[in-house]
ZAKOL-703570 format. One line per 3 residues: their letters; for each residue x, y, z of N, C-alpha, C. Coordinates in steps of 0.001 Angstrom, whole numbers, plus 500000, padded with zeros to 6 digits. Layout:
N
a> X/Y/Z/X/Y/Z/X/Y/Z; ...
# end
This chain:
318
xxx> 296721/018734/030569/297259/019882/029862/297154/021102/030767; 298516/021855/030496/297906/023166/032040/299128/024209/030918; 298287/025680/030892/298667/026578/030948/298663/027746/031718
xxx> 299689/028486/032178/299797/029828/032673/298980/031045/032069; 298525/031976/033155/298482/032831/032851/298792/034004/033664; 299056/035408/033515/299355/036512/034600/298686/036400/035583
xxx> 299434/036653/036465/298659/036673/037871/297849/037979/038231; 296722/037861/038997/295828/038918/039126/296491/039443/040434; 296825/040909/039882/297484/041467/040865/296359/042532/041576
xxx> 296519/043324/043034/295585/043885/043773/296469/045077/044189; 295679/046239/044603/296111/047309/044656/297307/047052/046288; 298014/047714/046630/298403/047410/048120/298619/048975/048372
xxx> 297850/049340/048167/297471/050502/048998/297243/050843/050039; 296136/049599/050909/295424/049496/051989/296627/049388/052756; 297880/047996/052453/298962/048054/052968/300047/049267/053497
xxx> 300376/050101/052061/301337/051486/052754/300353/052564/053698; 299187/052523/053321/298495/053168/054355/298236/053006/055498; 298523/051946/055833/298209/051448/057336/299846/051477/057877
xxx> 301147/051243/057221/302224/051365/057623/302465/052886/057850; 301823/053648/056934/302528/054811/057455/301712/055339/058356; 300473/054790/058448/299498/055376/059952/299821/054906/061032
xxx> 300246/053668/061179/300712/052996/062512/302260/053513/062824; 303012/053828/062027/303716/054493/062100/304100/055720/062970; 303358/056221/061845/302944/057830/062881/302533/057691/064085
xxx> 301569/056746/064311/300935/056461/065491/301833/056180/066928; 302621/055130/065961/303776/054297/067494/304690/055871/067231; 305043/056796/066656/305711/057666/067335/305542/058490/068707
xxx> 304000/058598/068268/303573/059818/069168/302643/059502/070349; 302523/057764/069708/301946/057094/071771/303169/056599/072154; 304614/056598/071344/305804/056653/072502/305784/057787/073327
xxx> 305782/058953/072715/305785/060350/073689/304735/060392/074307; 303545/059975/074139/302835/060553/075184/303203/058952/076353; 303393/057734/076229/303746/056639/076764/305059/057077/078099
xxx> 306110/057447/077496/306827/058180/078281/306605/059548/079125; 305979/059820/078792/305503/061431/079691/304424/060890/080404; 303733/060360/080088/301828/059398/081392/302504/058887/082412
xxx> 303904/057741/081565/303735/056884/082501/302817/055367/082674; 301547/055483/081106/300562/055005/081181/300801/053523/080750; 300754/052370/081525/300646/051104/080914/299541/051038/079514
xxx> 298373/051481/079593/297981/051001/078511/298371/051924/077128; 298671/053001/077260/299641/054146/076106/301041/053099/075994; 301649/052304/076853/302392/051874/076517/302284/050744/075935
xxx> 301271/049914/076129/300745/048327/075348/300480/048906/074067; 299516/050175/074129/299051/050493/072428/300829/051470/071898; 301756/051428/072102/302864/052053/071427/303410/050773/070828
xxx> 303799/049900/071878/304325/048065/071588/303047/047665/070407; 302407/048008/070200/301176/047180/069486/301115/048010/068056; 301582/049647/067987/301610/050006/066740/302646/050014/066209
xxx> 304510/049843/067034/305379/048949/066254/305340/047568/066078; 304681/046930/066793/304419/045445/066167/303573/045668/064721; 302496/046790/064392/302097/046668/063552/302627/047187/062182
xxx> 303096/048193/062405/304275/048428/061684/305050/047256/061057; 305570/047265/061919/306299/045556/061598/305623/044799/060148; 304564/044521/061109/303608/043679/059849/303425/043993/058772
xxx> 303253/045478/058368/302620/045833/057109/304227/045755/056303; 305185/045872/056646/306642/045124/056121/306506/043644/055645; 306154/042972/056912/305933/041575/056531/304865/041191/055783
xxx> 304304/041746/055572/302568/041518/054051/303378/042144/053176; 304110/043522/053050/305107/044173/051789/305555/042978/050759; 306753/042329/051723/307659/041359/051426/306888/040044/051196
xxx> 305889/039814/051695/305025/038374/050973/304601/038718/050023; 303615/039822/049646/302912/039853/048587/303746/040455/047402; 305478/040704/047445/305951/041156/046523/306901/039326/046236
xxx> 306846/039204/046988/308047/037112/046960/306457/036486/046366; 305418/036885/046631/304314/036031/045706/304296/036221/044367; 304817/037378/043844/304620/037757/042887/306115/036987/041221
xxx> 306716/036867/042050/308055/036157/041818/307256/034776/040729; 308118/035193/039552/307613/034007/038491/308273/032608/038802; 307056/031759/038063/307607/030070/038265/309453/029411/038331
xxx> 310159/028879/038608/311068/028624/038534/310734/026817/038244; 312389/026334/038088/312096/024827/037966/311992/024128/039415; 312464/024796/040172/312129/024453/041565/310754/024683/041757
xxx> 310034/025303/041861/308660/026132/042324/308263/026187/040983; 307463/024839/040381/306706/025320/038871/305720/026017/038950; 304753/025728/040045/303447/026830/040138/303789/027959/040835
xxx> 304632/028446/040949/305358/029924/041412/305744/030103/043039; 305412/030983/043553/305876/031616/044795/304218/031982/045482; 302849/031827/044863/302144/032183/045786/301866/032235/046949
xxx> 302332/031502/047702/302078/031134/048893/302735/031806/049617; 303732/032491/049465/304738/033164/050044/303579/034299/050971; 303059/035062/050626/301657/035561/051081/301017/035409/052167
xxx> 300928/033750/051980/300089/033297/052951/301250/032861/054854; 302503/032421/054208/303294/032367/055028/303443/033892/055914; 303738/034491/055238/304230/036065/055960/302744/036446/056219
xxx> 301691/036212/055763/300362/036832/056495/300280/036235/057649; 300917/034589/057698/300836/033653/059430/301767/034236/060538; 302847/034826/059832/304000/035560/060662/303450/036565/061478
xxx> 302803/037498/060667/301974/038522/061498/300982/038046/062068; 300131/037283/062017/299303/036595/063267/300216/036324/064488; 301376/035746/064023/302516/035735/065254/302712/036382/066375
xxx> 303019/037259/065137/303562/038583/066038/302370/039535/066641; 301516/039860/065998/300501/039634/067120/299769/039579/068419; 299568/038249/068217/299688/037506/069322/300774/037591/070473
xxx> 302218/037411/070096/303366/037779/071037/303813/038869/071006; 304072/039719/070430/304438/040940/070420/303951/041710/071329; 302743/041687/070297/301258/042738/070752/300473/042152/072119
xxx> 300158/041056/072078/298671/040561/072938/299749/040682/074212; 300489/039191/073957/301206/038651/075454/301731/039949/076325; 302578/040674/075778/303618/041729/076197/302171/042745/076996
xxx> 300823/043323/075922/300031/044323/076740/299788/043810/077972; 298962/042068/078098/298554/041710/079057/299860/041138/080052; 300746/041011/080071/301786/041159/080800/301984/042178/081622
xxx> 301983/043426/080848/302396/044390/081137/301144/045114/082279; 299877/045328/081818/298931/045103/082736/298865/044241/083652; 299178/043118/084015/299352/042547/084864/300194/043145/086018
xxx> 301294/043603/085278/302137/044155/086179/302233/045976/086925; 301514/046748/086113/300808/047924/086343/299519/047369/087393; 298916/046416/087477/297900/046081/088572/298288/045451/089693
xxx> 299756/044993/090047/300631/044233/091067/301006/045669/091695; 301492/046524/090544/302505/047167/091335/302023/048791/090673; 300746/049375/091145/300336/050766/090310/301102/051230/090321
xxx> 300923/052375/089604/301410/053458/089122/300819/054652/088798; 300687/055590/089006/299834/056938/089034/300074/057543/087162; 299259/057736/086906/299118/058253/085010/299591/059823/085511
xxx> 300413/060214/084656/300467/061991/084713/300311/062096/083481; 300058/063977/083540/299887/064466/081510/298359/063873/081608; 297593/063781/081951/296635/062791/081460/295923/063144/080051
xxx> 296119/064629/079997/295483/065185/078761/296493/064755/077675; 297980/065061/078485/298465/065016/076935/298108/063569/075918; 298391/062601/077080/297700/061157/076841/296231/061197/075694
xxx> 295570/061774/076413/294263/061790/075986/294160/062728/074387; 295025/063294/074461/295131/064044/073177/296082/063242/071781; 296951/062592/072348/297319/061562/071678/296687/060569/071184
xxx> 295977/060240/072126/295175/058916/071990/293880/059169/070945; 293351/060563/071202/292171/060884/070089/293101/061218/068654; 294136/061577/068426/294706/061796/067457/295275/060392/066743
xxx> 295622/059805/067697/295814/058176/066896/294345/057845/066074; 293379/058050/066927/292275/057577/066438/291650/057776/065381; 292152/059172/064952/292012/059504/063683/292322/059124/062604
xxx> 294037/059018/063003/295294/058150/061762/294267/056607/061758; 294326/056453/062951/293389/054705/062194/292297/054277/061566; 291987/055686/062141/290206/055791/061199/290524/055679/059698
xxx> 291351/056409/059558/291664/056603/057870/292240/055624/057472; 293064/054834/057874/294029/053602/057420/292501/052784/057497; 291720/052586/058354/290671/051501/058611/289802/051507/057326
xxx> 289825/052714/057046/288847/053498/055729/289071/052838/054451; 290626/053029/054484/291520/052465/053344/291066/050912/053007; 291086/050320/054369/291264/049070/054319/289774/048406/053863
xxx> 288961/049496/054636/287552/048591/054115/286948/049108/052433; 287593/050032/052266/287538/050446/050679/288040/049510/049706; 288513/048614/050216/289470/047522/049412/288566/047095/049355
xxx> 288195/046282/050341/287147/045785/050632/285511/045658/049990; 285468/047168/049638/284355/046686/049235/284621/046761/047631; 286177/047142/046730/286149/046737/045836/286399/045264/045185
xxx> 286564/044967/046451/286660/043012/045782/285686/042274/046248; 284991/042751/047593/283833/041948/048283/283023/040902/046962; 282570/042063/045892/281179/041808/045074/279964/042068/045711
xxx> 280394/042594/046803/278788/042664/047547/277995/042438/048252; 279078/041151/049216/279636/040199/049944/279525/040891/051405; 278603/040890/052236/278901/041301/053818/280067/041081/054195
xxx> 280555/042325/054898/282266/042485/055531/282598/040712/056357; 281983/040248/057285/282108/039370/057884/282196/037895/057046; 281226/037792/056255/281254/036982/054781/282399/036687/054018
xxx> 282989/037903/053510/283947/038618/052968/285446/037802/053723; 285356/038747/054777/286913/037808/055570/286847/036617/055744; 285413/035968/056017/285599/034345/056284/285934/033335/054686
xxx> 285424/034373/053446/285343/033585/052319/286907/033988/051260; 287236/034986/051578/287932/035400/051235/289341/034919/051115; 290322/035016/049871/291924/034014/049685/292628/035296/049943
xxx> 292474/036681/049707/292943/038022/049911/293931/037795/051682; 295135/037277/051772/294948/037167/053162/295748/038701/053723; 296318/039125/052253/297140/040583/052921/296358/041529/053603
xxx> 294616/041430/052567/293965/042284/053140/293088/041769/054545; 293071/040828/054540/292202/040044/055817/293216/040264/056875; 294127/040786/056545/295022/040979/057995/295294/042197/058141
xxx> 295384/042869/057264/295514/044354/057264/293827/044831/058288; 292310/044072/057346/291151/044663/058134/291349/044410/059775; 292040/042884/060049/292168/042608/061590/292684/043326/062272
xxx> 293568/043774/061338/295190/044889/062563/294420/045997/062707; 293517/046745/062076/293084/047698/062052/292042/048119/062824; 290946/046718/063126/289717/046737/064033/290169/046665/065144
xxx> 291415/046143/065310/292302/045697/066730/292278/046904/067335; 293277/047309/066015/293946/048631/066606/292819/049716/067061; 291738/049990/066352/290926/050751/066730/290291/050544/068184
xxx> 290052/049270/068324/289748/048934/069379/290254/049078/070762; 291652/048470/070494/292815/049123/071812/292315/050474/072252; 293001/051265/071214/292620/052718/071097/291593/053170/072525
xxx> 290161/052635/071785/289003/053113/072626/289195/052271/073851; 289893/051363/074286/290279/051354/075374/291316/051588/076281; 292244/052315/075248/293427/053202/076415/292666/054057/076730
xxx> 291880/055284/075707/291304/056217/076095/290667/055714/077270; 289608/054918/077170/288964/054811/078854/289453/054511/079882; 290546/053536/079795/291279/052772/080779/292160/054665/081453
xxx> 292866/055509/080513/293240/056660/081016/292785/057397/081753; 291392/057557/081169/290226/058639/081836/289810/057823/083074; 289724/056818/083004/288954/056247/083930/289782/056271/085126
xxx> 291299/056230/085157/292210/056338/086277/292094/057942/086511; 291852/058566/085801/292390/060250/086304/290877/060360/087105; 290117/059839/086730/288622/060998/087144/288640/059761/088618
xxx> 288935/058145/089081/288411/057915/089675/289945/057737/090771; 291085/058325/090122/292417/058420/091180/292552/056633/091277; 292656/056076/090415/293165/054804/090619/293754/054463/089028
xxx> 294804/053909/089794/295661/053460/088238/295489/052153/087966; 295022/051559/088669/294794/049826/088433/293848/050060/087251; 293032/051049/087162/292007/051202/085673/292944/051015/084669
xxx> 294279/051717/084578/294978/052077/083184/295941/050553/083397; 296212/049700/084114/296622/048114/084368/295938/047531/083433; 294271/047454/084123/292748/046712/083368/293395/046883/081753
xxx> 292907/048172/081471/293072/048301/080097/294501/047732/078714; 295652/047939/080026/296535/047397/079071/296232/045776/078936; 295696/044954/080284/295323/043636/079836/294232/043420/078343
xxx> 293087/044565/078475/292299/044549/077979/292430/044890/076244; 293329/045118/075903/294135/045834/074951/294817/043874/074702; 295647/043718/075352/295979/042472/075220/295404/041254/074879
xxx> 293912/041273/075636/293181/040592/075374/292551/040458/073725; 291841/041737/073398/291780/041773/072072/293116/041363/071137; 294045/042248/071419/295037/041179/070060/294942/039807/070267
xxx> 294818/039439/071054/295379/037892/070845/293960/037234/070668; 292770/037463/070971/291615/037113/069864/291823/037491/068446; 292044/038620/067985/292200/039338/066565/293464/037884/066129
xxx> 294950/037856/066742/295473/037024/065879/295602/035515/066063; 294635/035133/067170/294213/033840/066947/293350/033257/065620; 292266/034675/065365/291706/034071/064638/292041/034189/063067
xxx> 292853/035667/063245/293709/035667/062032/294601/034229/061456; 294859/033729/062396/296114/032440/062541/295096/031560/061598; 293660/031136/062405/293319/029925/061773/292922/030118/060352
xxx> 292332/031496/060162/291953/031755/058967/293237/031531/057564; 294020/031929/057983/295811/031961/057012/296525/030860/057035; 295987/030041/058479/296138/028416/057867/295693/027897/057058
xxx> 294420/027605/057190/293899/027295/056036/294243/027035/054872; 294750/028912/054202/295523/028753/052778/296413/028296/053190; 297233/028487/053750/298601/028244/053705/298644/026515/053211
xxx> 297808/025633/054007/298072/023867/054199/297607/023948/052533; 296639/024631/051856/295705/024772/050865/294636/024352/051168; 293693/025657/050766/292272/025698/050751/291691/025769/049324
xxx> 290642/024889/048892/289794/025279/047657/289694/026772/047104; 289040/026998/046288/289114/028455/045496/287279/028905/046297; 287042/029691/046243/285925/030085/046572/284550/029574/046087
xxx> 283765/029292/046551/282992/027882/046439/282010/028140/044800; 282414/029421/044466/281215/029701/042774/282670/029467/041957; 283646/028975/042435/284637/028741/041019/283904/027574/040571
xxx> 283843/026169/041491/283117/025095/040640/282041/025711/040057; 281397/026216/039971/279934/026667/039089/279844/027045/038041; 281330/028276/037762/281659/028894/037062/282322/027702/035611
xxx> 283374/026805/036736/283624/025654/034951/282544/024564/034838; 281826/024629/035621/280440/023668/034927/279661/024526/033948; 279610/025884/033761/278637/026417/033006/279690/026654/031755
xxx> 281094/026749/031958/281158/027117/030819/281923/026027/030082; 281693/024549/030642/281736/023302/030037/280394/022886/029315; 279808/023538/029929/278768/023377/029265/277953/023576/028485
xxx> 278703/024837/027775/278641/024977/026568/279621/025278/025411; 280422/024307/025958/281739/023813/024916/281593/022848/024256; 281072/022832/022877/280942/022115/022116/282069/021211/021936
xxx> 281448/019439/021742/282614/018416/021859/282583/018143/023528; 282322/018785/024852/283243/018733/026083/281784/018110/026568; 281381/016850/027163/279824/015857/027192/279790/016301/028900
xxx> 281448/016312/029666/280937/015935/031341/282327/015985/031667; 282212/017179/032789/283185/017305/033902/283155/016639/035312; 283912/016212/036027/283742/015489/037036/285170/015298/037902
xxx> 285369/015374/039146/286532/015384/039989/287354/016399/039586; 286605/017748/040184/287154/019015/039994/287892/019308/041007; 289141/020079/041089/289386/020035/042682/290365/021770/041986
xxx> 289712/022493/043222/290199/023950/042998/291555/024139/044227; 292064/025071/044330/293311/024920/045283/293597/026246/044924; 293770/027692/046100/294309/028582/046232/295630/028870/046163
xxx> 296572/028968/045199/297811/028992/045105/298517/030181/045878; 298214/031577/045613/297956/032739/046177/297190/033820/045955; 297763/035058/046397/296503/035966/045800/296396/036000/044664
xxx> 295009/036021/043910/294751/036066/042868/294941/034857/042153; 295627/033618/042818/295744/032499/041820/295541/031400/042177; 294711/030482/041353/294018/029168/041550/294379/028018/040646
xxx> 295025/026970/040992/295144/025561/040476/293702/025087/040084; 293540/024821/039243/292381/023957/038599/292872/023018/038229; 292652/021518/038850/292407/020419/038034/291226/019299/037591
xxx> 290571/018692/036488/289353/018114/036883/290195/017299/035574; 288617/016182/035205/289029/015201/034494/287424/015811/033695; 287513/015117/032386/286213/015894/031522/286095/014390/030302
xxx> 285121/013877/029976/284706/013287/028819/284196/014398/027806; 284811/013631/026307/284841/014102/025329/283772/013333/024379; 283004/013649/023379/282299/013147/022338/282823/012037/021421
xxx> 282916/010835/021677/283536/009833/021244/284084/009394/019339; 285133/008980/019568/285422/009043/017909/286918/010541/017956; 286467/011373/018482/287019/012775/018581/288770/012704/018352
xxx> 289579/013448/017364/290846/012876/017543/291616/013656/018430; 292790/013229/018821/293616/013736/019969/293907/015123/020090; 293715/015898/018476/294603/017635/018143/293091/018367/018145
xxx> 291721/017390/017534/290588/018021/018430/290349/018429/019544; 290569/016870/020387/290653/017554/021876/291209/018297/022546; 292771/018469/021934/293850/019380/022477/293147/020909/022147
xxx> 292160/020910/021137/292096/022537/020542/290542/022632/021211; 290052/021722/021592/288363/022235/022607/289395/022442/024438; 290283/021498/024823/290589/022005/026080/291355/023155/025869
xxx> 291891/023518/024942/292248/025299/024509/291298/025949/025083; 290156/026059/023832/289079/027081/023901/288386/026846/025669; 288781/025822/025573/287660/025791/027547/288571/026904/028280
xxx> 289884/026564/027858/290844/027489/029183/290979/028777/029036; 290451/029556/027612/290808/030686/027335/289288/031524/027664; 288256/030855/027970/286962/030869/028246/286812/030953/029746
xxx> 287454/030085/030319/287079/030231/031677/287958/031292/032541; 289545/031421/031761/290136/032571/032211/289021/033784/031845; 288139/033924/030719/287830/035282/030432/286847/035184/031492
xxx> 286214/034310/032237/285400/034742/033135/285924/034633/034823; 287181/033724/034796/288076/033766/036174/289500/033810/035701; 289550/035578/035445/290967/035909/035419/292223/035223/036739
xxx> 291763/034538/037287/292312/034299/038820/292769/032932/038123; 292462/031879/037121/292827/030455/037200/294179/030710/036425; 295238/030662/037092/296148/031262/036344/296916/029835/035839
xxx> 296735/028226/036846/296851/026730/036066/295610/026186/035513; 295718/025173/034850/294343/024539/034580/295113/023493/034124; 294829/022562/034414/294858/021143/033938/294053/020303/033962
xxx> 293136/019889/032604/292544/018969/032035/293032/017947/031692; 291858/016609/032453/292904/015541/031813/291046/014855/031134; 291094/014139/029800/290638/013739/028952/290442/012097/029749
xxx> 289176/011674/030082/289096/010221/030511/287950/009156/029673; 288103/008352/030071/286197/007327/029452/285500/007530/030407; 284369/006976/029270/282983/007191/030311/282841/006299/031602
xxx> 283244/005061/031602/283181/003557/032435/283773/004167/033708; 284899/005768/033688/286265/005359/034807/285461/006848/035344; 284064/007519/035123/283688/008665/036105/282804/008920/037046
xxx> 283686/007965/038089/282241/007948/038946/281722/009893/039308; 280511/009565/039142/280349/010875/039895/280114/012059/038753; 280286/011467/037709/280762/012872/036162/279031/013132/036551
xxx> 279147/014200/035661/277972/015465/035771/278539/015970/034083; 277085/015561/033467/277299/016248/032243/276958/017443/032383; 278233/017969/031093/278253/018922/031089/276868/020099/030537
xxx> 276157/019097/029693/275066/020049/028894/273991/020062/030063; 273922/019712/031522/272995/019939/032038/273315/020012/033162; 274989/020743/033592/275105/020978/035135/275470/022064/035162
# end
């Protein structure tokens, strides 16, 4: 038996905030990019329209996730999410990583002298700002869904993948950042431009760690990953005190998208029990466990014997 319920929707705030900061950002490390001269002002300009980019491509997933069941797609469009969160690991990686360290590569073959260096440098602390605040945004999300959950905890445990990519683009980006600034300074004060080369590799280097590991993490959901490991806990306790419901057993949780989880298990019933009984205790279980995981938005119970569970775990004592 499986019923629907609304999907738990999340603020995307963290999202337009980081689009319109990276935004701003790739405007004004184009101008200072063009006036330096600077390979790594120019890896971090390529790296805040690639990011740009992205916060479009999380827009458009997490609004196609939201898209109700059809007869094609009975459990809906969640996943859509998780696809366009893998896209931006993509891009990324090629956009962002390959193209900086390319491009450094080729600023260290063939220097090039940085001019403006201030104006550079004044850009570059002013980006840093716009990202500070988008970063702000992002970990504010953060700590309203964590529970309480260490940041690192958090992204590894976490089905949220709009925001797990939004925190990556953002540590990236911050990161670049503090190394154009040095890679800049470091060519003006020591008269060598192979420093501002280093840095655009170095700039490169970080994205493509950031969306490697973004990648494996958004695989995961994407192939399907379980629900977060206290959902099983959560329908053992409150099978377990559902009168009539003896033992749950071969539970299997599955991340549909944000905010939504497939539940299916198999459950023994109190024997004798008639069929519109059982239909009205796996009611009350589902309207029970939604009130405590607004997120199970399927559930399907299936009613078995005792002889066929290997493995059951009654319910009055698990």
């Amino acid at each position: 038996m499986a019923h629907a319920s609304e999907g738990h929707g999340h603020s995307l705030v963290h999202i337009w905030l980081a689009l319109f900061a990276n935004t701003g950002i790739a405007i004004v490390k184009g101008v200072a990019a063009f006036f330096t001269g600077s390979g790594a002002l120019l890896a971090e300009t390529i790296h805040s329209v690639a990011d740009s980019g992205n916060q479009i491509l999380l827009l458009i997933g997490v609004h196609g996730a939201r898209k109700p069941p059809t007869e094609s797609h009975p459990l809906g469009y969640g996943r859509n999410a998780f696809f366009w969160s893998f896209m931006v690991a993509v891009m990324l990686f090629s956009l962002g990583g390959m193209f900086s360290i390319y491009e450094g590569v080729h600023k260290f073959l063939v220097p090039e002298p940085v001019a403006r260096v201030w104006l550079g440098v004044g850009i570059l602390l002013f980006s840093i700002a716009l990202e500070a605040g988008s970063l702000w945004g992002a970990l504010r999300e953060v700590g309203r869904r964590s529970g309480g959950r260490p940041l690192l905890r958090f992204v590894r445990e976490t089905t949220d993948s709009d925001l797990v990519v939004v925190v990556g683009e953002d540590v990236a980006a911050t990161l670049g950042l503090l190394l154009a600034l040095a890679a800049v300074l470091l060519s003006h004060f020591t008269h060598d431009p192979r420093w501002d080369a280093l840095g655009s590799a170095a700039i490169g280097v970080v994205l493509v760690v950031v969306a490697v590991f973004l990648a494996i993490e958004v695989k995961s959901l994407l192939v399907g990953e379980r629900a977060d490991p206290t959902f099983e806990a959560t329908i053992r306790e409150v099978a377990a005190t559902e009168p009539g419901m003896r033992a749950v057993w071969r539970i299997i949780t599955v991340q549909q998208g944000p905010g939504e989880v497939v539940v299916t298990m198999k459950a023994e019933f109190d024997p004798g029990l008639p069929a519109r009984e059982i239909a009205d205790i796996i009611n009350r279980f589902e309207v029970r466990l939604r009130a405590r995981r607004p997120d199970a938005r399927w559930i399907f119970v299936e009613p078995d014997r005792p002889h066929a569970r290997p493995g059951a775990v009654p319910a009055a004592t698990a």
